[in-house]
C-alpha atoms as one frame of an Amber mdcrd trajectory, in Angstrom:
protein
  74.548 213.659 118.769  72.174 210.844 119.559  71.992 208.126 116.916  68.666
 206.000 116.573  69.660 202.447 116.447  67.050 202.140 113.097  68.749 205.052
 111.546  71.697 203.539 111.427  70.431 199.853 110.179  69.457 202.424 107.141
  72.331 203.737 106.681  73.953 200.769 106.914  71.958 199.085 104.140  72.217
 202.276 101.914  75.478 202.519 102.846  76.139 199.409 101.323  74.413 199.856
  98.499  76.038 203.377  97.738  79.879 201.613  98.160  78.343 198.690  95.513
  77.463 201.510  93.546  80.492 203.480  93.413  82.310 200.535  93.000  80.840
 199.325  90.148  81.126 202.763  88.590  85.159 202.905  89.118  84.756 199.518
  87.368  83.414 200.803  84.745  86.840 200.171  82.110  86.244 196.640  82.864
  82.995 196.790  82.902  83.247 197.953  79.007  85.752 194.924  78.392  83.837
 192.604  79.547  80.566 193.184  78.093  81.549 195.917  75.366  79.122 195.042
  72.695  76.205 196.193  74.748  78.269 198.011  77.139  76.317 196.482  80.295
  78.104 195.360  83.548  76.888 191.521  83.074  76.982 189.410  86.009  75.878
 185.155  85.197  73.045 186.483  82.951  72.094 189.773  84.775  73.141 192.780
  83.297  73.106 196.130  85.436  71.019 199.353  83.982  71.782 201.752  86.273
  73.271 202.616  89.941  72.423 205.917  91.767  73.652 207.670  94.487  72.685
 210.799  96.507  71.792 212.197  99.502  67.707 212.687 100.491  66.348 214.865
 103.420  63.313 213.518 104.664  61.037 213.062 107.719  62.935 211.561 111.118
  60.209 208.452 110.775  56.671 207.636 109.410  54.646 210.809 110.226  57.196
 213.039 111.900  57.489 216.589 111.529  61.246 216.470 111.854  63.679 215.615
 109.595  66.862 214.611 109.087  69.665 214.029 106.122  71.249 211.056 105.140
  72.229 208.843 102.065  70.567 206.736  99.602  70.851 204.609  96.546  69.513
 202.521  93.892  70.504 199.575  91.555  68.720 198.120  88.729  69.583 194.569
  86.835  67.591 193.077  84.246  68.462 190.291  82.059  66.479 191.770  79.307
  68.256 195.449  79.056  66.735 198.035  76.607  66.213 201.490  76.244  63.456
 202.474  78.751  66.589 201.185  81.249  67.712 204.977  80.457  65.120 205.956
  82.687  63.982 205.336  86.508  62.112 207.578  89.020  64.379 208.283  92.049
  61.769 206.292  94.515  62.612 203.122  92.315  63.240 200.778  94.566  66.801
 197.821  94.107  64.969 195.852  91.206  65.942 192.755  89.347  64.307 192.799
  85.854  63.115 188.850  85.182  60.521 189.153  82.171  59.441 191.230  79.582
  60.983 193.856  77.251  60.763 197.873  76.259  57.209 197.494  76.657  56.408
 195.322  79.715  58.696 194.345  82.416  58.351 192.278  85.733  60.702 191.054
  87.982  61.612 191.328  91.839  62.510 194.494  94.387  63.273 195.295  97.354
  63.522 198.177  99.635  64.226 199.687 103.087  61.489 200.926 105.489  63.282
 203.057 108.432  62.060 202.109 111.707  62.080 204.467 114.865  62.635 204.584
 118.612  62.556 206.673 121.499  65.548 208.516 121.359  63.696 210.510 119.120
  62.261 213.827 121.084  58.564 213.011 120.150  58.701 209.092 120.684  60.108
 209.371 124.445  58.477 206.149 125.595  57.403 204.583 122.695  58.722 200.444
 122.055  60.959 200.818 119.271  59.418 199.819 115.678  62.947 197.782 113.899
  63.852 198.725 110.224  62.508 196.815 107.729  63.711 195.047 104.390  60.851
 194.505 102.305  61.175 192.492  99.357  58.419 191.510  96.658  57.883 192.314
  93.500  57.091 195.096  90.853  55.555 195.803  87.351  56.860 198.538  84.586
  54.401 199.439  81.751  55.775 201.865  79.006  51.729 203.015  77.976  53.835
 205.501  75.468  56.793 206.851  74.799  56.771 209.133  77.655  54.805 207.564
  80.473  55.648 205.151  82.499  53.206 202.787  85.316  54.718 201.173  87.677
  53.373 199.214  90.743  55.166 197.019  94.012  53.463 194.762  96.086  56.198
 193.311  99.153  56.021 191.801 102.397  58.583 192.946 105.022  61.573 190.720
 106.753  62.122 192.313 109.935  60.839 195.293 111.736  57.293 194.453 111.010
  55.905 191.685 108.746  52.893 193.478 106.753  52.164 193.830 103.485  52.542
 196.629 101.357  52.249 198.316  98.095  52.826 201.098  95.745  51.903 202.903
  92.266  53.453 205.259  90.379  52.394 206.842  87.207  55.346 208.966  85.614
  54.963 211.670  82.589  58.367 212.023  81.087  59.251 215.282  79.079  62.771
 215.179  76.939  64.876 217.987  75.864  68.140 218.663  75.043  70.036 217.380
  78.226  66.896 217.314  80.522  64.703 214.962  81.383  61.587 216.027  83.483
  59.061 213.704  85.157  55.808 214.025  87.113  53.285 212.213  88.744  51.067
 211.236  91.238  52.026 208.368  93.819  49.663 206.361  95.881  51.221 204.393
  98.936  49.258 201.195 100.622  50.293 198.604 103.407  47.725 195.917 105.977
  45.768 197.058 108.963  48.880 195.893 110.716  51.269 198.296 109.060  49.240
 200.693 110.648  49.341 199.105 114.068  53.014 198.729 114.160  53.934 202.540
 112.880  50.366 204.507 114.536  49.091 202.606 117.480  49.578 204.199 121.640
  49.394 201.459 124.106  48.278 202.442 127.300  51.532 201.993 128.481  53.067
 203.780 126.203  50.418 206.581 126.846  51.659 206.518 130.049  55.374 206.808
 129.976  55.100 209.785 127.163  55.935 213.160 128.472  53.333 214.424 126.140
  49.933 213.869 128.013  48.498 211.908 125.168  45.995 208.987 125.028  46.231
 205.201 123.962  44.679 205.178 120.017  44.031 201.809 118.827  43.981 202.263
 114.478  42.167 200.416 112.352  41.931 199.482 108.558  44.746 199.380 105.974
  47.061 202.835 105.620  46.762 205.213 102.425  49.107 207.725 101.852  48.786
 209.510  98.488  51.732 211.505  96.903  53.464 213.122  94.214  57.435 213.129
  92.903  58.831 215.739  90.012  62.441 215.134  89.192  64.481 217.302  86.889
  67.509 215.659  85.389  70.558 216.566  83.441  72.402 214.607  81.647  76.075
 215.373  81.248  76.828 212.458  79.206  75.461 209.498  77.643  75.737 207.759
  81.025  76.294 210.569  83.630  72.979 212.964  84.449  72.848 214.735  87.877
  68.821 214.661  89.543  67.164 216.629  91.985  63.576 215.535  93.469  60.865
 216.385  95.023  58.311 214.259  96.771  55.117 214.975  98.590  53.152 212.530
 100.250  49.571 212.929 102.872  49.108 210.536 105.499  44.904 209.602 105.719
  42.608 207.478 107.681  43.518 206.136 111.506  47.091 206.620 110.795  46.202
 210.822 110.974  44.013 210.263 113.643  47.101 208.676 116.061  48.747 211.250
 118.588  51.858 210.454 117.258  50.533 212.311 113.805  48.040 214.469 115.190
  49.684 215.698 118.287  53.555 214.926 117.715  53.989 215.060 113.958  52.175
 215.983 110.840  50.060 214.134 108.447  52.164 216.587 105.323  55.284 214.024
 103.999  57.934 216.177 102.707  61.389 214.781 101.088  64.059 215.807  98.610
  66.960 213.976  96.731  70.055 214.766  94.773  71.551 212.253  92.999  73.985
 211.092  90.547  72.986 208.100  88.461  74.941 205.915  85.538  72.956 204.845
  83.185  74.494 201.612  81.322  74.262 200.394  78.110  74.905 201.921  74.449
């Protein structure tokens, strides 16, 4: 099996992330010692939320029409833990809570953006585009007791250095052990996001086995989306998810060869999960 060299930065940074996580849940005992009136994992002010784990199948890179499995994981800290911590979309990003309350909350997150090369079948030729940690910061707004706002704005370390955002608006149904959520997604980054992940050199035009032409994009990239997740909750703590995500590619970045001739502009991705919800 061929590995691509950005794959594996992912899973190495997931990878990390899901050993934190399981670590810190077989700490859990200790955990409960050492913070046992609010039952939070406290760390010099910062107390953890929740930790997920699971595995996602999504698309090979930005735009592909291949796709391939691997893991993933979340953490959430907050130094201002409350209820609404019981909840968090599977696309949440690692967050550190700094401000606000049930209500309102603010703080800073970061995430992984997978890069590509060309030992991928379509990309035979391409320059390699590097993984990417991007780090910023996001917004939570409870507008009622069952939906949720959230929006990220970061700037990536790495692979490329663009700006980029996100919004997320989820409807969240309770009952019994489930907990349901919906909503639509909307997905923005810089004209150079779209340069790194959608532009053909000429050279590159030239060295692909595909007989396409150099595309030079312009403007900022839009992708709108959707996620559902259906959760059950074993336990106070414990709950098993399982997602579904949906996202379109628009503007230049459809118009590339790499979308329009070697992938597809329709974003598809699942995720099962396991997640530990702290707290009483």
């Amino acid at each position: 099996m061929t590995h691509n060299p950005s794959q594996v930065g992912a899973s190495c940074l997931v990878g990390g992330i899901t050993g934190l996580s399981l670590g810190l849940m077989a700490a859990l005992p200790a955990a409960a010692q050492d913070d046992s009136s609010q039952g939070y994992m406290s760390f010099l002010g910062w107390s953890l939320t929740s930790a997920r784990v699971g595995v996602s199948v999504e698309p090979d890179y930005l735009g592909s029409n291949n796709y391939r499995v691997g893991p993933t994981g979340s953490l959430s800290f907050s130094r201002h833990p409350g209820e609404r911590s019981k909840f968090s979309a599977p696309d949440d990003g690692f967050n550190l809570g700094l401000a606000g309350g049930d209500m309102l909350s603010a703080g800073l997150v970061g995430r992984w953006q997978p890069g590509r090369n060309n030992h991928a079948h379509d990309l035979r030729g391409f320059d390699d585009v590097g993984g990417t940690v991007e780090a910023g910061g996001f917004v939570n707004w409870w507008a009622g007791d069952w939906l949720r706002v959230r929006g990220e704005v970061r700037h990536g370390i790495g692979g490329h250095v663009d700006w980029a955002a996100d919004l997320g608006v989820d409807a969240v149904a309770r009952t019994g052990d489930w907990i349901f959520s919906a909503g639509p997604r909307l997905s923005w980054a810089d004209d150079r996001f779209t340069r790194s992940y959608f532009e053909v050199s000429p050279l590159e035009a030239a060295r692909s086995p595909f007989a396409i032409q150099p595309f030079a994009p312009h403007g900022s990239f839009w992708s709108p989306g959707a996620l559902a997740t259906a959760e059950y909750r074993v336990s106070k703590s414990w709950s098993f998810a399982l997602d579904g995500a949906y996202r379109r590619l628009t503007g230049d970045a459809v118009k590339s060869p790499i979308v329009a001739k070697l992938g597809s502009k329709d974003q598809l991705s699942t995720t099962l999960s396991v997640r530990y919800a702290f707290g009483p």
